[in-house]
C-alpha positions in Angstrom: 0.0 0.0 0.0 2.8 2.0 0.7 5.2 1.5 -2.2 3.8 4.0 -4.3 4.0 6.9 -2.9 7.5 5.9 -1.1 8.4 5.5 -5.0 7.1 9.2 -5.6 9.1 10.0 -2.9 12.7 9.2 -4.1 12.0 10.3 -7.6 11.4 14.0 -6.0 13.7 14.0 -3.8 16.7 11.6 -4.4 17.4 10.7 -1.4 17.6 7.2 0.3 14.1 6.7 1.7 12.7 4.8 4.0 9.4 3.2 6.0 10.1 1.9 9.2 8.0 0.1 12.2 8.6 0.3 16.1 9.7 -3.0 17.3 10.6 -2.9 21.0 13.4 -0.5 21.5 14.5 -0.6 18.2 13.1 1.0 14.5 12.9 -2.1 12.0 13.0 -0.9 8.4 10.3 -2.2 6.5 11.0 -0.6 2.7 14.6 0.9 1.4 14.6 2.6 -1.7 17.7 4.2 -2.9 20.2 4.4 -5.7 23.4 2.7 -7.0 25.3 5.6 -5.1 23.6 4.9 -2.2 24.6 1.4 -1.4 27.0 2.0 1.1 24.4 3.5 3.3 23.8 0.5 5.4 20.3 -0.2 6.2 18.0 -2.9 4.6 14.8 -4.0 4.9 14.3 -6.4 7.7 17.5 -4.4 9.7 17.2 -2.9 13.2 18.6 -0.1 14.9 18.0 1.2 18.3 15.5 4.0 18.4 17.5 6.6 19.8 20.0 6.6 17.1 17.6 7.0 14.1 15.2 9.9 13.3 12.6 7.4 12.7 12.7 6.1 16.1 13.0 9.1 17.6 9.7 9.7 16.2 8.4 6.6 18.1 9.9 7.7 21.4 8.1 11.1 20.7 4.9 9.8 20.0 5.5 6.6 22.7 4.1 6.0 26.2 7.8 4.4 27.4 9.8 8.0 26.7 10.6 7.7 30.5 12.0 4.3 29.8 13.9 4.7 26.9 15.4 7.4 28.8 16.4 5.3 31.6 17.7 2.1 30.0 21.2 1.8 29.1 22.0 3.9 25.9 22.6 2.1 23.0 26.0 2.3 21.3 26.6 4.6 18.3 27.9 3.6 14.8 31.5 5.2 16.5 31.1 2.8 19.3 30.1 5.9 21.7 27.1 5.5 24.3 24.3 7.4 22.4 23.6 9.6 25.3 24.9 10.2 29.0 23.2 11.0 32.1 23.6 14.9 31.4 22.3 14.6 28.1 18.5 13.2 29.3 17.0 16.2 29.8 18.6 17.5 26.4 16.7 14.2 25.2 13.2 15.7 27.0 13.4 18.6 25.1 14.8 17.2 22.1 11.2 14.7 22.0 8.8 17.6 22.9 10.3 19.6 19.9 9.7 16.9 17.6 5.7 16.3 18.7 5.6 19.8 17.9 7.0 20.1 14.8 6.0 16.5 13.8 9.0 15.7 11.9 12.8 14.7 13.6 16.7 14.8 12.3 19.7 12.9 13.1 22.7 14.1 11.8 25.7 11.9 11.0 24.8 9.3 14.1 24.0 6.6 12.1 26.1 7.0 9.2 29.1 9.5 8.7 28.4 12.5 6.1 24.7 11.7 6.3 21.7 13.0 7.5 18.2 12.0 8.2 14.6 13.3 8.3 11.6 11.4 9.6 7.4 11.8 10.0 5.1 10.0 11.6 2.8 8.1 9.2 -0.7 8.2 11.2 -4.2 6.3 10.6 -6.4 9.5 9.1 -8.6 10.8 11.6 -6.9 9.1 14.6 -3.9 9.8 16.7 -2.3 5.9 16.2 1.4 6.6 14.8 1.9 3.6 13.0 5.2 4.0 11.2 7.7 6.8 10.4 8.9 7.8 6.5 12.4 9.0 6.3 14.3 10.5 3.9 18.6 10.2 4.0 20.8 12.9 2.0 23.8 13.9 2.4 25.3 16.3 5.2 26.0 19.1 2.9 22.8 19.3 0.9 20.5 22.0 2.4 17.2 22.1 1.0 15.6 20.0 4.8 12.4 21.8 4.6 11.5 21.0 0.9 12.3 17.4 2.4 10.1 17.6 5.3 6.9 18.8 3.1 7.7 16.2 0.6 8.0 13.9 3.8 4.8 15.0 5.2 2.8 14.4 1.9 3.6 11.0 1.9 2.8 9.9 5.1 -0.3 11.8 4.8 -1.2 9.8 1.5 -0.1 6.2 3.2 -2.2 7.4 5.7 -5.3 7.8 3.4 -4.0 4.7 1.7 -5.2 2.8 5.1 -8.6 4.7 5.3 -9.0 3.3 1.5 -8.2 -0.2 2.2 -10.6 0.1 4.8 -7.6 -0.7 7.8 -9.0 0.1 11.0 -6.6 1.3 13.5 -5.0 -0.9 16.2 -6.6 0.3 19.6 -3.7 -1.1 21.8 -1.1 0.8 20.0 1.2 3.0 22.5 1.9 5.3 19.9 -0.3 8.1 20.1 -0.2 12.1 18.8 1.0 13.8 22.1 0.8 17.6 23.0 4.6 19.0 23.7 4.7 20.4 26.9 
């Protein structure tokens, strides 16, 4: 349901996009679609990453009921082999989730992958508050149009979202991933 308007996606944008799933305390990638030039970006569909290292899970934490535990579990290692986070860094963290439930849309910059950064949306059921995935989009560091990206991001989780409505999908009602007021 999906695929077409993820396909959309990388043909405006070029970038390295991607549809991914909460799983526990990690962001499972569903869908990858990039170019030959892209290869050595390492994710796949079926691979896992910790939440707190993606802009796709940091979505989840955003929109999650377990921010609290996220936040006080061990932090997960970074592609450098650094912890993600440190104790000082939690409420940077708070404030760092808030931001994105305002804005609906989160970055990570060169944590996953050197001399790349990442956007991410929440993909939501229309007329509900269930997050049920995130849509990212990967570019390079340098490359500085993030806002064009973010629109384009947001139109195509809006139209998987629709996609659902069409299909008839009703939302799951035990889902912990709700729309959240910041604050």
């Amino acid at each position: 349901m999906a695929r077409p308007a993820l396909l959309d996606l990388r043909a405006v944008t070029r970038a390295v996009i991607h549809l991914a799933v909460p799983q526990g305390s990690d962001c499972v990638y569903l869908e990858r679609l990039a170019g030959r030039r892209e290869s050595a970006l390492v994710s796949a569909v079926g691979s896992r990453m910790p939440s707190l290292l993606t802009a796709s899970g940091r979505v989840f934490i955003a929109y999650g009921d377990d921010e609290e535990a996220v936040l006080s579990a061990p932090a997960p290692t970074a592609a450098d082999g650094s912890p993600a986070f440190g104790p000082a860094e939690v409420p940077v963290l708070r404030a760092e989730f808030a931001a994105i439930r305002t804005r609906r849309w989160a970055e990570e910059r060169e944590r996953c992958v050197a001399g790349f950064k990442t956007f991410a949306v929440p993909v939501m059921y229309v007329g509900s508050d269930h997050v049920i995935a995130a849509v990212s989009a990967t570019v390079p560091v340098d490359r500085r149009d993030e806002q064009q990206l973010v629109y384009a991001l947001w139109a195509t989780a809006a139209d998987i979202g629709r996609g659902f409505r069409r299909a008839g999908t009703a939302p799951r009602t035990d889902s912990p991933y709700r729309i959240r007021i910041a604050g």
